[in-house]
Backbone bond lengths (Angstrom), bond angles and torsions (degrees), N, CA, C in turn:
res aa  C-N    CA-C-N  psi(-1)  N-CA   C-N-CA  omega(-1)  CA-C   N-CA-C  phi
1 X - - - 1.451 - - 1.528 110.60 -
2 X 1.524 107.42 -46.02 1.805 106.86 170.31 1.105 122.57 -51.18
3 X 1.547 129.69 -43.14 1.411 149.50 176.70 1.215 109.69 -60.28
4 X 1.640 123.05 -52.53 1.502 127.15 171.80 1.445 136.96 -45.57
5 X 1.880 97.40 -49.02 1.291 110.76 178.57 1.603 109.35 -68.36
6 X 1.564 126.87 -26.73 1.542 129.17 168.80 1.281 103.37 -66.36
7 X 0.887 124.64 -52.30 1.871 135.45 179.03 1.423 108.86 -28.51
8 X 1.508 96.32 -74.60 2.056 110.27 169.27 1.536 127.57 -40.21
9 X 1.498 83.15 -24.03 1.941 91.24 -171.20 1.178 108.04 -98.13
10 X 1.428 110.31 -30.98 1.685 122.17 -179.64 1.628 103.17 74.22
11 X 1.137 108.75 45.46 1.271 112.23 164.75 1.403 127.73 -143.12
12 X 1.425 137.95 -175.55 1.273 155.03 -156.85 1.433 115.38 -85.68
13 X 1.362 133.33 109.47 1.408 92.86 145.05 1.278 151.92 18.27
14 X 1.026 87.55 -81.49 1.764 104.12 -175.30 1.469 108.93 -84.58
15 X 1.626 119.91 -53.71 1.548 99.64 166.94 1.660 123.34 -50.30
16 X 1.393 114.11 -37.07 1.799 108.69 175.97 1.439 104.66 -53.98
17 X 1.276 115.17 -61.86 1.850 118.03 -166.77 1.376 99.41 -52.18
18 X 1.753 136.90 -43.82 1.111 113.89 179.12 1.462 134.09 -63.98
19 X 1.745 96.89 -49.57 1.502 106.94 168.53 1.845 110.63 -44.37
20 X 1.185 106.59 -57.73 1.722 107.62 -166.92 1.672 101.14 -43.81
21 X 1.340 101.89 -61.88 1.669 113.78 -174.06 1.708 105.36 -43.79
22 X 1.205 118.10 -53.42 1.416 119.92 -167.84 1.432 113.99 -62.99
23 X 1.226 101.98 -45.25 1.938 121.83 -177.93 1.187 102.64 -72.19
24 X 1.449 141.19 -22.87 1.307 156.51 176.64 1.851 107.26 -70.50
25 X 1.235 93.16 -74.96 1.162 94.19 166.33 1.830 141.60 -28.82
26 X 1.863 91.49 -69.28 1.332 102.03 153.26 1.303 144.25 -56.06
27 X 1.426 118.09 -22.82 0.816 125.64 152.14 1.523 132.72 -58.03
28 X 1.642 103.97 -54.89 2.259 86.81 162.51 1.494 104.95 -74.26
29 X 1.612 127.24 -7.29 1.350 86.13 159.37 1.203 139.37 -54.30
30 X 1.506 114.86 -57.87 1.612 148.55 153.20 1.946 93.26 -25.27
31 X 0.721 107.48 -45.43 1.840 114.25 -178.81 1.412 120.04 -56.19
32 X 1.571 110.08 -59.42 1.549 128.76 162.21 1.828 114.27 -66.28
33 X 1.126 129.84 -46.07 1.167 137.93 156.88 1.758 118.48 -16.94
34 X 1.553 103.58 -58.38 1.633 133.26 -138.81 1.801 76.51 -92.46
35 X 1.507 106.30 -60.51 2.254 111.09 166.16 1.306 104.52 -5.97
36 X 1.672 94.32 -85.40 1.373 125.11 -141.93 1.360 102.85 -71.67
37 X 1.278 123.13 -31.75 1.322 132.37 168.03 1.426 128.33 -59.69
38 X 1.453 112.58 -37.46 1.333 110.55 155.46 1.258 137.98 -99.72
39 X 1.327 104.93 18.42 1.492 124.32 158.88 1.664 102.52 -75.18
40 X 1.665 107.09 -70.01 1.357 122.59 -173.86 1.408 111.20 -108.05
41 X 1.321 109.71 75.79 1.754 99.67 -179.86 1.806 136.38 -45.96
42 X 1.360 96.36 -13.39 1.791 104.49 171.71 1.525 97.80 -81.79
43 X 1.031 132.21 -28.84 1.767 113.64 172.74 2.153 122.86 -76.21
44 X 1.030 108.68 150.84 1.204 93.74 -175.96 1.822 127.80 73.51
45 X 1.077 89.53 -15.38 1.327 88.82 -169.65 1.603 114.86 -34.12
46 X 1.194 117.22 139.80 1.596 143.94 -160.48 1.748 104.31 26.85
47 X 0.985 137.94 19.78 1.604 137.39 -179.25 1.967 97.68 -80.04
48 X 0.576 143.93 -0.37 1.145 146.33 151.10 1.885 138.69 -70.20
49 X 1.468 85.24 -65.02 1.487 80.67 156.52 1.850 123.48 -84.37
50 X 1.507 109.07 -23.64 1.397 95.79 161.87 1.329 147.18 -49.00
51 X 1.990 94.87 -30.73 1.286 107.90 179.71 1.717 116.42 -75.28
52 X 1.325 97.91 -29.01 1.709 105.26 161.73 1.434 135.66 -59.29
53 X 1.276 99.56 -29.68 1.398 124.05 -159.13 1.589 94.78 -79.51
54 X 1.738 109.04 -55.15 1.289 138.30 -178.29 1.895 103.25 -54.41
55 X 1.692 128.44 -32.04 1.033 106.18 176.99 1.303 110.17 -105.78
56 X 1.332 108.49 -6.35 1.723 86.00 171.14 1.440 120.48 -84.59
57 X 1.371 120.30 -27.24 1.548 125.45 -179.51 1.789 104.66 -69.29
58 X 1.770 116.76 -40.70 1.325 104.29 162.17 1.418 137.56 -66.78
59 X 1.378 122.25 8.02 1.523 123.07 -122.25 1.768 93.06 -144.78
60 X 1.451 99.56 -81.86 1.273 131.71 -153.31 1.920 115.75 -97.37
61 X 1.702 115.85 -21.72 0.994 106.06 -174.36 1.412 96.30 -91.03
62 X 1.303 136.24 146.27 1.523 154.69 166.29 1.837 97.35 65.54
63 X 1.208 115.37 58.26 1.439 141.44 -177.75 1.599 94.42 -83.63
64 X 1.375 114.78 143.56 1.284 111.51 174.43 1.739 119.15 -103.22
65 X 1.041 110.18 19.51 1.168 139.59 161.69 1.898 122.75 -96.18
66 X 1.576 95.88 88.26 1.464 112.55 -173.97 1.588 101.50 -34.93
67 X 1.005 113.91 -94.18 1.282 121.56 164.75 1.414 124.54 4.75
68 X 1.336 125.37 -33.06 1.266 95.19 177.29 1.681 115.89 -117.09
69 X 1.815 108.76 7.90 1.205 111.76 156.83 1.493 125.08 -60.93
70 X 1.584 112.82 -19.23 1.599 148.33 -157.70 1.870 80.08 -93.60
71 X 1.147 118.76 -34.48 1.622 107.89 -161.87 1.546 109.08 -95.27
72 X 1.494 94.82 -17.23 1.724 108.82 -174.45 1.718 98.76 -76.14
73 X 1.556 83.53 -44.44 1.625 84.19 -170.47 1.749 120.59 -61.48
74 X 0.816 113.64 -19.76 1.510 134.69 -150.27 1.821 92.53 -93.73
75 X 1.597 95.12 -48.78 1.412 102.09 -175.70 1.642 109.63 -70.35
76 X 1.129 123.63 -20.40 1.320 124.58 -172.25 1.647 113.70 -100.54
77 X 1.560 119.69 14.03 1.214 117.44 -161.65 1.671 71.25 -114.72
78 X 1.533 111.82 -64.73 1.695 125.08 -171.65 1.664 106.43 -42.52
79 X 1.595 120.20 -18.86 1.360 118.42 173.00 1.442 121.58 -91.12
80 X 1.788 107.69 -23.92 1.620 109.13 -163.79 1.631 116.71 -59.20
């Protein structure tokens, strides 16, 4: 199953563990950001959804992993 899920992605080891870690990261940044922001709405302003925005268009669009064009799609029907 470990081998598979690299398989789908067409990637490394080591490139997945980095990407995950980094996107992980940014992500509770984007997390703490989205807080503090609606505590104090002049801070942060839109850095939250940018940072989202920023990993799926780097990340996720033309992904070699069928599957998650299948998840984009799915997500964009459940929004229309």
């Amino acid at each position: 199953m470990f081998k598979k899920h690299l398989e789908k992605g067409k990637v490394t080891y080591p490139s997945h563990f980095t990407w995950a870690v980094f996107a992980g990261f940014r992500l509770i940044y984007a997390g703490v950001c989205s807080i503090i922001h609606g505590f104090i709405p002049t801070l942060f302003d839109g850095e939250a959804p940018h940072t989202v925005i920023d990993i799926y268009h780097s990340h996720l669009i033309n992904h070699p992993n069928a599957e998650y064009k299948d998840m984009i799609d799915k997500a964009q029907k459940d929004n229309a």
